[in-house]
LOKE-570823 format. One record per residue (C-alpha): residue number from 1; residue in one letter; y, x, z. Coordinates in pm, 1 decimal, padded with zeros to 6 digits. Layout:
BEGIN
R    i  aa         y         x         z
R  NUM   A         Y         X         Z
...
//
This chain:
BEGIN
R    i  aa         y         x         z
R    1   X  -05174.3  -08610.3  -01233.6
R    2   X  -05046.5  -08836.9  -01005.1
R    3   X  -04998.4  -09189.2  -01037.8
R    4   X  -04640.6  -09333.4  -00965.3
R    5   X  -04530.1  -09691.0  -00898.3
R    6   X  -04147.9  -09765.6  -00891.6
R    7   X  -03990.3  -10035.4  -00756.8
R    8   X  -03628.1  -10203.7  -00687.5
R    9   X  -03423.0  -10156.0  -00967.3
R   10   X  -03224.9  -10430.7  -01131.9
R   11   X  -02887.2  -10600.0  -01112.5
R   12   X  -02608.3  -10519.2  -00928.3
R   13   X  -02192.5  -10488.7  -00883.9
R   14   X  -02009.7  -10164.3  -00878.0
R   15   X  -01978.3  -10083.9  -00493.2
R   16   X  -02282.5  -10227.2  -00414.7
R   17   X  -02577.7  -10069.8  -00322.8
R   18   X  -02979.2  -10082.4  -00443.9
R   19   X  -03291.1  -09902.8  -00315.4
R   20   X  -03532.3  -09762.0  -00497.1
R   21   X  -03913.9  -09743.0  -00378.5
R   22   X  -04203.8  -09452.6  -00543.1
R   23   X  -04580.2  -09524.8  -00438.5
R   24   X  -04851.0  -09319.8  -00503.2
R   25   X  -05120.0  -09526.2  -00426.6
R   26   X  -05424.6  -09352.0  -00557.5
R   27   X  -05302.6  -09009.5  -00405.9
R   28   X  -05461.1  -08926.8  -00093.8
R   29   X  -05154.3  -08794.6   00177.8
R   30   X  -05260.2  -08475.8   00195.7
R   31   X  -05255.5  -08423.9  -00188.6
R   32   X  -04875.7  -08620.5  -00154.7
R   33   X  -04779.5  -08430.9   00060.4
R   34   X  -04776.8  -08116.0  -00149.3
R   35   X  -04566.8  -08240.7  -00409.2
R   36   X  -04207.1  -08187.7  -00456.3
R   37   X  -04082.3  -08565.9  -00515.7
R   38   X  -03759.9  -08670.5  -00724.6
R   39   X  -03615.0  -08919.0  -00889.2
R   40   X  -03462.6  -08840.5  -01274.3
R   41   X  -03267.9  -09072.5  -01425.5
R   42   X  -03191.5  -09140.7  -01819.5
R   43   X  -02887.3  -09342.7  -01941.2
R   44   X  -02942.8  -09494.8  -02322.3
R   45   X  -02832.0  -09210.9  -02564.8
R   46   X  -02844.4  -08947.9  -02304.8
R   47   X  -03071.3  -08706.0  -02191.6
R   48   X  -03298.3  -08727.9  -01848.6
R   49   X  -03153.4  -08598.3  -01569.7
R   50   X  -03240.0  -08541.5  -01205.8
R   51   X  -03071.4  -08721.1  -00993.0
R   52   X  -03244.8  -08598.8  -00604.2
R   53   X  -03539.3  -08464.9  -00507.5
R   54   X  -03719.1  -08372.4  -00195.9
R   55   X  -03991.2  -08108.5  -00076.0
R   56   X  -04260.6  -08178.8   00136.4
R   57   X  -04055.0  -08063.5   00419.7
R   58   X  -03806.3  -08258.5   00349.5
R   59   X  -03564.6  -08007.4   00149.6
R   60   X  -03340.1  -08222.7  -00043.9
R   61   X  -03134.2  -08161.6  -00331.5
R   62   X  -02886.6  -08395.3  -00538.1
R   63   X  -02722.8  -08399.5  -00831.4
R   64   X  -02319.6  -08372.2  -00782.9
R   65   X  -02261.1  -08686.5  -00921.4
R   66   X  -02479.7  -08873.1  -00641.0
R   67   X  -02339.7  -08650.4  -00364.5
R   68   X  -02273.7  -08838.4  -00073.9
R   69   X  -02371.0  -09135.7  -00237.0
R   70   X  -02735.4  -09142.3  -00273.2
R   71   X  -02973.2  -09079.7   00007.3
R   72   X  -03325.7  -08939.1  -00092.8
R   73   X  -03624.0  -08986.0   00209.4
R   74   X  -04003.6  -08984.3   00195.9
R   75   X  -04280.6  -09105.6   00408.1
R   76   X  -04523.1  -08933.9   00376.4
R   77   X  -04811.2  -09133.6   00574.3
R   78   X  -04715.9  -09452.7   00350.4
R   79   X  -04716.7  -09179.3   00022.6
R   80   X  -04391.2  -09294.0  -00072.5
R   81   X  -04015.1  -09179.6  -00176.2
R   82   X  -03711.5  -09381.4  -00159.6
R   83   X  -03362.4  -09356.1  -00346.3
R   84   X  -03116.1  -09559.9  -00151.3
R   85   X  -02786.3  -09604.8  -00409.7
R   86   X  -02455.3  -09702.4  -00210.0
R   87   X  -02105.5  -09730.4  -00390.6
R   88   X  -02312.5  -09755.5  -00712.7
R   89   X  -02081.7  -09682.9  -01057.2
R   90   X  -02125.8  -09862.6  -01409.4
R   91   X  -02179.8  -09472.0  -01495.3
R   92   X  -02521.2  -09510.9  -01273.4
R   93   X  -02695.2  -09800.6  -01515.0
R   94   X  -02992.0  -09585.2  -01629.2
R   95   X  -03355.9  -09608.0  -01626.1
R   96   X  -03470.0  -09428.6  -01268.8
R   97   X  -03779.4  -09247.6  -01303.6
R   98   X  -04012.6  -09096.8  -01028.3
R   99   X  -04159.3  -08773.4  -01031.0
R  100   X  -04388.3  -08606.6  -00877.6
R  101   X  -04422.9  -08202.3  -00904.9
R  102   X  -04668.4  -07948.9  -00750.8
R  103   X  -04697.2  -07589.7  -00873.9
R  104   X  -04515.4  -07689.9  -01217.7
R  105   X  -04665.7  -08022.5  -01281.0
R  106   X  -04548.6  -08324.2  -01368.4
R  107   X  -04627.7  -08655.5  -01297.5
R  108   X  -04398.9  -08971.6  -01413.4
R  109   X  -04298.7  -09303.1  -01320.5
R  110   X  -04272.9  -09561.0  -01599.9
R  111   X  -03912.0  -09605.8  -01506.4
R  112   X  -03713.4  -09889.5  -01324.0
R  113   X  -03398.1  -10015.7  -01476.9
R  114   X  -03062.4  -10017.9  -01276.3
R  115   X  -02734.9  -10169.5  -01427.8
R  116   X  -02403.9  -10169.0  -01272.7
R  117   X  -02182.0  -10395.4  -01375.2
R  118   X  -01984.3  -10684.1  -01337.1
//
């Protein structure tokens, strides 16, 4: 298990933008380095969802409705993960949750809160 520290969410206007920060700071680099990072996301009444994730070698993937919005990056000497949110939606306000996965296991955030709205 890996511990996870998120950072960065909070407050903000649709079209504006937000970055979100993922430490690991008990996890030695080598150990973070083998994880598969992501961030998930969960909306009140809905289910969680992933919303990007990235390999150690910096394989990305993103859920369609982030596409070209969102921006996931890592760096891995500082063992951490970003999520920077442009042109952010009132369909975005969710609790963002870090993840951390290596041969099938997980290891969770305890969740940063973004609204959009006016």
């Amino acid at each position: 298990q890996v511990l996870l520290v998120e950072s960065g969410g909070g407050l903000v206007q649709p079209g504006g933008s937000l970055r979100l920060t993922c430490r690991a700071p008990r996890t030695i680099t080598s150990v973070f380095n083998g994880h598969t990072m992501g961030w998930y996301r969960q909306a009140a009444g809905k289910q969680r969802e992933l919303v990007a994730s990235i390999t150690g070698g910096r394989i990305t993937k993103y859920a369609d409705s982030v596409n070209g919005r969102f921006t996931i990056s890592r760096d891995n000497s500082q063992k951490k993960v970003y999520l920077q949110m442009n042109s952010l939606r009132p369909e975005d306000t969710a609790i963002y949750y870090c993840n951390a996965n290596q041969n099938g296991v997980d290891s969770w955030g305890q969740g940063t809160q973004v609204t959009v709205s006016q």
